[in-house]
C-alpha positions as CSV (number, residue, x, y, z in Angstrom):
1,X,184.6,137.2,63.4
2,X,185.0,135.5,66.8
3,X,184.4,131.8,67.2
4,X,181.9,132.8,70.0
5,X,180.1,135.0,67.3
6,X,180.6,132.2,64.7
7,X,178.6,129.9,67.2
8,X,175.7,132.0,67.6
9,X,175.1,132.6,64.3
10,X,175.4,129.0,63.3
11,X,172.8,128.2,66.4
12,X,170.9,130.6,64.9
13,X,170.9,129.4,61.1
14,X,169.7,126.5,62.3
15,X,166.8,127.6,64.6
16,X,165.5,128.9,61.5
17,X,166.2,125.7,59.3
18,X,164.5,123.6,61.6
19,X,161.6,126.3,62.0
20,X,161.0,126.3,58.3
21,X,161.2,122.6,57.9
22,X,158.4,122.3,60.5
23,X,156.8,124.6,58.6
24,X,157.2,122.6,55.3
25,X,156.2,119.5,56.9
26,X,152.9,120.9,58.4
27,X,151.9,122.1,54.7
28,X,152.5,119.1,53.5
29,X,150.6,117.2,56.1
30,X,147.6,119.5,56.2
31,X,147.8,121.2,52.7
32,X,144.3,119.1,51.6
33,X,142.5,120.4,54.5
34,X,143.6,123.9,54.2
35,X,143.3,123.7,50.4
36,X,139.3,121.5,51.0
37,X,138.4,122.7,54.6
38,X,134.9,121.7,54.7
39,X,135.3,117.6,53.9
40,X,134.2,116.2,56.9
41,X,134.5,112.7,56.2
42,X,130.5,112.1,57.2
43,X,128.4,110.3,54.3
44,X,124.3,111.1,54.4
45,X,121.8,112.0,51.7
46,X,121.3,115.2,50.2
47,X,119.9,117.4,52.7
48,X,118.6,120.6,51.0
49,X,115.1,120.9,49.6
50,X,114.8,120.9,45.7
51,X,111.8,122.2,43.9
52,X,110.8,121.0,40.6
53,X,112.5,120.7,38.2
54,X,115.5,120.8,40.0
55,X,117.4,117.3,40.3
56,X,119.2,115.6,42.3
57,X,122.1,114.0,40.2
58,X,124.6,110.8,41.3
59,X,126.8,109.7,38.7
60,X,128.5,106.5,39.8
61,X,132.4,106.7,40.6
62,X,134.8,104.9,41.6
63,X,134.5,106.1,45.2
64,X,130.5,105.6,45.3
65,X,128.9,108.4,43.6
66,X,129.4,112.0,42.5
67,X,126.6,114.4,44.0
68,X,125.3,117.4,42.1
69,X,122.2,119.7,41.0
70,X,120.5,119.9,37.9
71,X,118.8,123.3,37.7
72,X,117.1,123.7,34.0
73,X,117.2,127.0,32.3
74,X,114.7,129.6,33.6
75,X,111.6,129.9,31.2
76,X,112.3,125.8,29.7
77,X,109.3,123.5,30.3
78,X,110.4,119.9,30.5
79,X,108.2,119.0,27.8
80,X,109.1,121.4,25.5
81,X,112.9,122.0,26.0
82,X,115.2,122.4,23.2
83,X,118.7,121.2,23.9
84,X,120.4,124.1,25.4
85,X,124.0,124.8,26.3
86,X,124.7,124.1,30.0
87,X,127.0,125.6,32.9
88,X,128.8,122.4,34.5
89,X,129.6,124.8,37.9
90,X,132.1,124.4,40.8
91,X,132.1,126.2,43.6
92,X,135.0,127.5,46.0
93,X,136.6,125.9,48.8
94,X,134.0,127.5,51.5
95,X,131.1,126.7,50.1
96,X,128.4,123.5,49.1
97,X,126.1,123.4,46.2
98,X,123.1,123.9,48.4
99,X,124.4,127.7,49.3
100,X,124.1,128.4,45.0
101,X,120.3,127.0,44.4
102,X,119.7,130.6,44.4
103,X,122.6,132.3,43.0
104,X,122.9,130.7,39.7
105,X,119.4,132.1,38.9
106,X,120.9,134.8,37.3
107,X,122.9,132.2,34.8
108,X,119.6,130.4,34.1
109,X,117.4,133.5,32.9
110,X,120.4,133.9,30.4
111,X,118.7,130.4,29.0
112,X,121.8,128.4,30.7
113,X,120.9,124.7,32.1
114,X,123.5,124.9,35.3
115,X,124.7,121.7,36.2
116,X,125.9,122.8,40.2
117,X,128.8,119.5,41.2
118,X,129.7,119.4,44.8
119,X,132.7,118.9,45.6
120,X,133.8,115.1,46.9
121,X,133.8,114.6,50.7
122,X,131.4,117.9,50.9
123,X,127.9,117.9,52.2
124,X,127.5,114.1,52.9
125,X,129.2,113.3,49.6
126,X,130.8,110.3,48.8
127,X,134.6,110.5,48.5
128,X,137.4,112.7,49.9
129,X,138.4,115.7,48.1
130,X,141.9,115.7,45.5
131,X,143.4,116.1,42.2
132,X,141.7,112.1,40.9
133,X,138.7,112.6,43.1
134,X,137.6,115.9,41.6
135,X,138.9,115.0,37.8
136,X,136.5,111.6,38.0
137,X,133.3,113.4,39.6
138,X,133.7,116.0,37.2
139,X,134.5,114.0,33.8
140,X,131.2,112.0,35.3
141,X,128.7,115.4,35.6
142,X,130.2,115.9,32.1
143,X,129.1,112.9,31.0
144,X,125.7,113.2,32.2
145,X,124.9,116.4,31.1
146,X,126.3,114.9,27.4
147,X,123.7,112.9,27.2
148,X,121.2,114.8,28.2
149,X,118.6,114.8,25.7
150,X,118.0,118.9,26.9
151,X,121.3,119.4,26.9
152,X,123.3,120.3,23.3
153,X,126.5,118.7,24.0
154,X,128.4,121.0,21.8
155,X,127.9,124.2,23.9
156,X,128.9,122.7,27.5
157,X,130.9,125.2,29.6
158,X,132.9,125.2,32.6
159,X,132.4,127.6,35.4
160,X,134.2,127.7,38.2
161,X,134.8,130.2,41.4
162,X,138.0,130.1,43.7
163,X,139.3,126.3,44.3
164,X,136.7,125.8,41.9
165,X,138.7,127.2,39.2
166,X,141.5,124.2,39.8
167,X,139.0,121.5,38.6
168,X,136.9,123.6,35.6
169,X,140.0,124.2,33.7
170,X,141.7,120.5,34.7
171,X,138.3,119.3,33.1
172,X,139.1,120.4,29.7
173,X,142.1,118.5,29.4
174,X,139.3,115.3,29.4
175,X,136.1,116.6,27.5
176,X,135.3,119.0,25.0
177,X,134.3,122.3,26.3
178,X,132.8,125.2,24.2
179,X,134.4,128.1,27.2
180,X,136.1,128.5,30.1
181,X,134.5,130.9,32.9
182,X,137.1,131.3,35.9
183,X,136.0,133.7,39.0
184,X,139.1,134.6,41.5
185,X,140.9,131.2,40.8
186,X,144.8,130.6,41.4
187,X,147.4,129.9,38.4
188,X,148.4,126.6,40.1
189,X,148.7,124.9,43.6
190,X,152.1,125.3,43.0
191,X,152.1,128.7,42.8
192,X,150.2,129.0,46.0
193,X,152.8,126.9,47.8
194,X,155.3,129.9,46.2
195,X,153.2,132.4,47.3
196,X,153.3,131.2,50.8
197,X,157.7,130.3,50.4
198,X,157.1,127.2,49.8
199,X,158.8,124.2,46.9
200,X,156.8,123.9,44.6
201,X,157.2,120.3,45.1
202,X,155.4,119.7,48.0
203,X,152.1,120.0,46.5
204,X,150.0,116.7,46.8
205,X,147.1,117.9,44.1
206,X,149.3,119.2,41.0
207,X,146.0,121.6,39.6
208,X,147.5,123.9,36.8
209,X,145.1,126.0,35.1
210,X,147.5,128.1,33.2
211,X,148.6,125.3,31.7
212,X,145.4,124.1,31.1
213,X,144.6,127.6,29.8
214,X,147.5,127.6,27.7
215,X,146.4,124.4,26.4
216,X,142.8,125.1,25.7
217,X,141.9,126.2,21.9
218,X,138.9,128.2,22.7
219,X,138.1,131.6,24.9
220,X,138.3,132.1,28.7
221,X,137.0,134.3,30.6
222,X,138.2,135.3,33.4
223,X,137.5,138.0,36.6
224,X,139.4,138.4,39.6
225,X,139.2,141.1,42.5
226,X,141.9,143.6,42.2
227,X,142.0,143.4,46.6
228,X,142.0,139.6,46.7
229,X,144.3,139.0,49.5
230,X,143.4,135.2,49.0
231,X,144.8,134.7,45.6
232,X,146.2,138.1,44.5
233,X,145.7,139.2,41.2
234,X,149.3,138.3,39.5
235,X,147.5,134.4,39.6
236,X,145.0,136.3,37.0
237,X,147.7,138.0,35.2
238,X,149.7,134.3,35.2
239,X,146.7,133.1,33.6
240,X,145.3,135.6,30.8
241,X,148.8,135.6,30.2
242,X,149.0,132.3,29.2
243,X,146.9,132.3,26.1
244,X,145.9,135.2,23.9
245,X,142.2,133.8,24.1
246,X,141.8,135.0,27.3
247,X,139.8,137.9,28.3
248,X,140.8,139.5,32.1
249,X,137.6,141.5,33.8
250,X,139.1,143.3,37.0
251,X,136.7,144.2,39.6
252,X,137.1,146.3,42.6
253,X,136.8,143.5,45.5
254,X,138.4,141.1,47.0
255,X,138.4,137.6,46.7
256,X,134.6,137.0,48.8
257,X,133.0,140.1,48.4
258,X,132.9,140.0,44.3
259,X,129.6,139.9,43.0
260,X,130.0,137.5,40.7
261,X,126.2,136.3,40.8
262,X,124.2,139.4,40.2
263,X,122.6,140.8,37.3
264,X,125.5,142.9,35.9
265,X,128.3,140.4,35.8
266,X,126.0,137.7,34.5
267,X,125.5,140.0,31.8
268,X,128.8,140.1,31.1
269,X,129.3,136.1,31.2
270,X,125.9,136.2,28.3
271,X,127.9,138.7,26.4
272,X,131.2,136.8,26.5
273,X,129.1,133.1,25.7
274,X,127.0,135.1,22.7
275,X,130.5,136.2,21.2
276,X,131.4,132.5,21.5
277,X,128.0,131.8,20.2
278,X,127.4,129.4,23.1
279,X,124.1,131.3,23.3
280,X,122.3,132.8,20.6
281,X,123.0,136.6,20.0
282,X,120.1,139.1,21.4
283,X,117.2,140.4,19.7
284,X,116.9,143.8,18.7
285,X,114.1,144.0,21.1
286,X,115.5,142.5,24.3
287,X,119.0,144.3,23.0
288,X,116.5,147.7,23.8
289,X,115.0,146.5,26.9
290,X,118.1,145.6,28.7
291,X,118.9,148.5,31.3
């Protein structure tokens, strides 16, 4: 090889060393904004209009308070409730709690209290969004729905969609929870830096549901879209593979197309909570009516 070869190729080499440091170093800089794009940094009330018996919830934190929405089961009249088991929900990246008012109705007519937490730094609530952030506001929704006098503290479970995902399963490495229910959600932000040739190091908010997953002693449930160019479908494999409790439902979508909030897959989340006997197994004569 010619020195004059040998020159260009080592010019070259290090074009593309300093191009992928950049690279590196912009992840690292901007990682929680492309991982929590819609934290603004702007603090005001809660700006969606709640009918009873919805509630406004605000835990105090360390950071101010946590924000969320208690939406009772469908059916339960607040002065006859028995305690029920509850959904503690968190929704992806994209999204606030005011855009799934609606969409958990289908969770509620299963006779599911849904506890919906935002997300900190979202919507006007207090806090910026990260690993402590979201492990304190959620550990506090937790809390309040324990001691909840509707709420049977024994049959609490953790949803959560995308992002969302990161923070349900990190949650049951601080409370008891009777299942795990996780919609398109990634193995672990260290995976996605992989995914996107990236250490595995640079990640600022260490979320590892497989771990957690592997970790947990009770079922999961889990659903992914087999076309999710977002967070492919090995992050699903990664983590149903990680315990032998977990239960992978494929669907043909991609990663915000899935219906995850009609009628048919929320049959499917009452069938997998009945066979965990979060809820309480069908009659005979709603087991005939169901189409």
């Amino acid at each position: 090889m010619s020195a004059g070869l040998r020159r260009v190729l080592g010019g070259v080499a290090w074009v593309v060393v300093l191009a992928y440091a950049a690279y590196a170093a912009l992840f690292y800089t901007a990682q929680r904004q492309l991982l929590f794009p819609l934290a603004d940094g702007q603090r005001y009330p809660f700006r969606a209009t709640l009918a009873a018996p919805a509630q406004l919830v605000e835990p105090p934190v360390s950071f101010g308070r946590a924000r969320g929405v208690f939406l009772p089961a469908r059916g339960a009249e607040p002065t006859s409730w028995a305690p029920a088991p509850a959904v503690l929900f968190f929704h992806g990246n994209g999204e606030t709690i005011d855009q799934h008012l609606r969409s958990s109705d289908a969770l509620r007519a299963l006779g599911l209290h849904v506890f919906l937490l935002e997300l900190p730094g979202y919507a006007g609530a207090d806090g910026k969004p990260g690993f402590d952030s979201l492990v304190e506001a959620s550990t506090a929704a937790y809390d309040w729905l324990a001691q909840h006098p509707r709420v049977d503290r024994a049959r609490i479970v953790a949803l959560g969609r995308s992002v969302g995902g990161a923070p349900a399963a990190e949650l049951s490495r601080h409370r008891p929870l009777a299942a795990l229910v996780l919609l398109s959600t990634f193995a672990s932000t260290a995976d996605l830096a992989h995914d996107h040739y990236l250490p595995r190091w640079l990640v600022r908010d260490p979320f590892d549901t497989a771990a957690r997953v592997a970790a947990f002693p009770r079922a999961v449930l889990l659903m992914h879209g087999d076309n999710d160019g977002l967070i492919p479908l090995a992050h699903a494999r990664t983590i149903a593979a990680a315990s032998p409790r977990t239960q992978l439902h494929r669907e043909v979508c991609g990663h915000n197309d899935c219906a995850y909030f009609d009628r048919d897959l929320a049959r499917l989340v009452g069938d997998f909570l009945r066979a965990q006997q979060v809820l309480p197994p069908l009659s005979a004569a709603a087991t005939a009516s169901s189409p």
